[in-house]
C-alpha positions in Angstrom: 113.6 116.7 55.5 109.4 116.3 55.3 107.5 118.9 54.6 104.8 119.8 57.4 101.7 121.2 55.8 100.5 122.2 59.3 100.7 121.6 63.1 98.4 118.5 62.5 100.4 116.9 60.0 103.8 116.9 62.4 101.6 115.2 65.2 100.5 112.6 63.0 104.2 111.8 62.5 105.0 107.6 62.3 105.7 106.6 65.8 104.5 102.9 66.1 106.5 101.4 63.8 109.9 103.4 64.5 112.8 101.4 66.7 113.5 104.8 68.8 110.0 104.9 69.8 110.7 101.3 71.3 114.1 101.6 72.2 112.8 104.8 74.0 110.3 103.1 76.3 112.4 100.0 76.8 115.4 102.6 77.7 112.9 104.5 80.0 111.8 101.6 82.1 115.0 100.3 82.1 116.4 103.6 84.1 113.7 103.5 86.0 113.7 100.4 87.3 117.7 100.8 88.5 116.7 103.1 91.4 114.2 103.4 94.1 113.7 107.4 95.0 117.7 107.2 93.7 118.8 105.1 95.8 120.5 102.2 93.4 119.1 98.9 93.8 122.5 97.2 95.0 122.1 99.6 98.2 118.8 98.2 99.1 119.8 94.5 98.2 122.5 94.6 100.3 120.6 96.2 103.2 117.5 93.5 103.0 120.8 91.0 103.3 122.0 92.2 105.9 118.8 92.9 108.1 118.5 89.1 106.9 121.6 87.9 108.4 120.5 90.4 111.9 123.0 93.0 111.3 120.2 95.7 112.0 122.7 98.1 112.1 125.0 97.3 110.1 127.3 99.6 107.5 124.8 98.3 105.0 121.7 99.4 106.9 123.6 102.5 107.8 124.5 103.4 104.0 121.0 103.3 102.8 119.5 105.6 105.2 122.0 107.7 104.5 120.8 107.7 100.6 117.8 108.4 101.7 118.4 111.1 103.7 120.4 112.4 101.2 117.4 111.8 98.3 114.4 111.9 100.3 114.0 116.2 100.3 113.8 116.2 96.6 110.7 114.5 96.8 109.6 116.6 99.4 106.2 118.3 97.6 103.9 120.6 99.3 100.4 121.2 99.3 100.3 124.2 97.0 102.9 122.9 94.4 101.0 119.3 94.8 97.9 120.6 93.2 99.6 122.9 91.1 101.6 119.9 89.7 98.8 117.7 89.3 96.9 120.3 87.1 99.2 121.1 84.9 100.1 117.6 84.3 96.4 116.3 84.3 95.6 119.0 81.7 98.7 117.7 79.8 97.8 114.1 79.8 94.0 114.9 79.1 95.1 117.1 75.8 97.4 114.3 74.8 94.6 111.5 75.3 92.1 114.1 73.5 94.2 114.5 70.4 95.0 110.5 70.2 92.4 108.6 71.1 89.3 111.1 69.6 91.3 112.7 67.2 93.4 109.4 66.2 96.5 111.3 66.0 99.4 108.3 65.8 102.4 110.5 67.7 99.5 111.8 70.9 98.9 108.0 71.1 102.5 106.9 71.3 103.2 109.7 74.1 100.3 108.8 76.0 101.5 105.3 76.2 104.5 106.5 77.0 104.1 109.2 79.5 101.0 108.3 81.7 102.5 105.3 83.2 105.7 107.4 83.8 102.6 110.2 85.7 101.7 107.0 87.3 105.5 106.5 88.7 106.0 109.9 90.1 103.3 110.1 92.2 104.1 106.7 93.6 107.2 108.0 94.1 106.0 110.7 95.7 103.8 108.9 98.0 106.4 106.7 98.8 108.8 109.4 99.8 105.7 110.9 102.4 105.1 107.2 103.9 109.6 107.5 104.7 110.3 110.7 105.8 108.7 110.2 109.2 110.9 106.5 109.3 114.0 108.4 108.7 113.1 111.7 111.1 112.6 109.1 113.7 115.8 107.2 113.3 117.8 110.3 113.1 116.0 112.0 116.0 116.6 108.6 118.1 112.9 107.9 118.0 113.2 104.9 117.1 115.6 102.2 116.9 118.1 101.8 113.5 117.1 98.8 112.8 113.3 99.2 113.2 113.1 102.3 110.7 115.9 100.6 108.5 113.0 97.8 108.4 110.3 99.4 107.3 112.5 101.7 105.2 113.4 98.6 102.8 110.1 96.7 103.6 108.3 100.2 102.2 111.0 100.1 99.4 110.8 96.6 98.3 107.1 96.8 97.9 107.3 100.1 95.6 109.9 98.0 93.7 107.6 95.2 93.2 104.9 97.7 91.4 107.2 99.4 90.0 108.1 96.1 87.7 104.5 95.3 87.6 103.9 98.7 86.2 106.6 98.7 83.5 105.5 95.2 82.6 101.6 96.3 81.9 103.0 99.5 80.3 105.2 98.0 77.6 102.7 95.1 77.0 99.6 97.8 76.5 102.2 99.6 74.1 103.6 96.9 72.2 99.7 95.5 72.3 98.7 98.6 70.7 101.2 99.2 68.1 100.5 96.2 67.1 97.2 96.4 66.9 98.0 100.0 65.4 100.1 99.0 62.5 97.6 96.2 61.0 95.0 98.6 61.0 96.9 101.1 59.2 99.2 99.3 56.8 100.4 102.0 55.0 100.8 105.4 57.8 97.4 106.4 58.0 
């Protein structure tokens, strides 16, 4: 095992030009991209089919509302714990950027590009879960018809999808770009 000489010296640890740093991220994005709020992707697939074929309220429609009634209060944040959230993981991701990119500490750049676009996620998710609960309150409450809310639900869901690829796409490009650009400018570590 390494000897650490000091706090410093464990941050600088190799991260770039590890595999588990990339099979990490790859892993990461990869779980992330299988559900929507939880809800698996299969459920929503086979709900866009079926709203497709004009089975509004079919057993397909039917099952992902229920997922997402199911799913939908964990994402439920209020005002308080909001900001509270977003503080504490602003000052987080502003330390991390501070000891990486002024301080040029290899590991606090390798967690930067590995958490922030993962910030980035849950508060889309969270936004996302605010623009469904009224869509599933309404359906519930008879409101509004199944099939309407069931077609905004997986319109709403399909979208968030879309970015949420886009996202994982720019993330592991900007990572791999700057390992990359990492390791030829420090051949040896450091």
């Amino acid at each position: 095992m390494p000897q650490f000489d000091s706090l410093i010296g464990l941050l600088d640890s190799r991260s770039f030009t590890t595999i588990w740093y990339w099979l990490a991220l790859i892993g990461m994005w990869s779980a992330a991209g299988r559900t929507v709020l939880g809800v698996p992707s299969e459920v929503l697939a086979r709900a866009r089919s079926a709203q497709g074929e004009g089975e509004g309220q079919g057993p397909a429609v039917i099952t992902l509302l229920d997922w997402l009634s199911l799913v939908l209060p964990r994402w439920r944040l209020g005002p308080r714990e909001g900001a509270v959230f977003l503080g504490v993981t602003s000052f987080l991701m502003t330390s991390l950027i501070v000891l990486g990119f002024v301080f040029w500490l290899e590991l606090a750049q390798a967690l930067v590009l590995l958490l922030v676009p993962f910030w980035l996620l849950f508060w889309m998710r969270v936004r996302l879960a605010r623009r469904l609960f009224p869509l599933i309150a309404a359906a519930q409450d008879g409101g509004a018809p199944v099939a309407e809310a069931a077609l905004g639900v997986s319109r709403a869901m399909t979208w968030h999808r879309r970015w949420v690829t886009l996202l994982s796409m720019v993330s592991v490009a900007l990572a791999a770009l700057w390992g990359a650009l990492w390791s030829v400018i420090h051949p040896v570590g450091f």
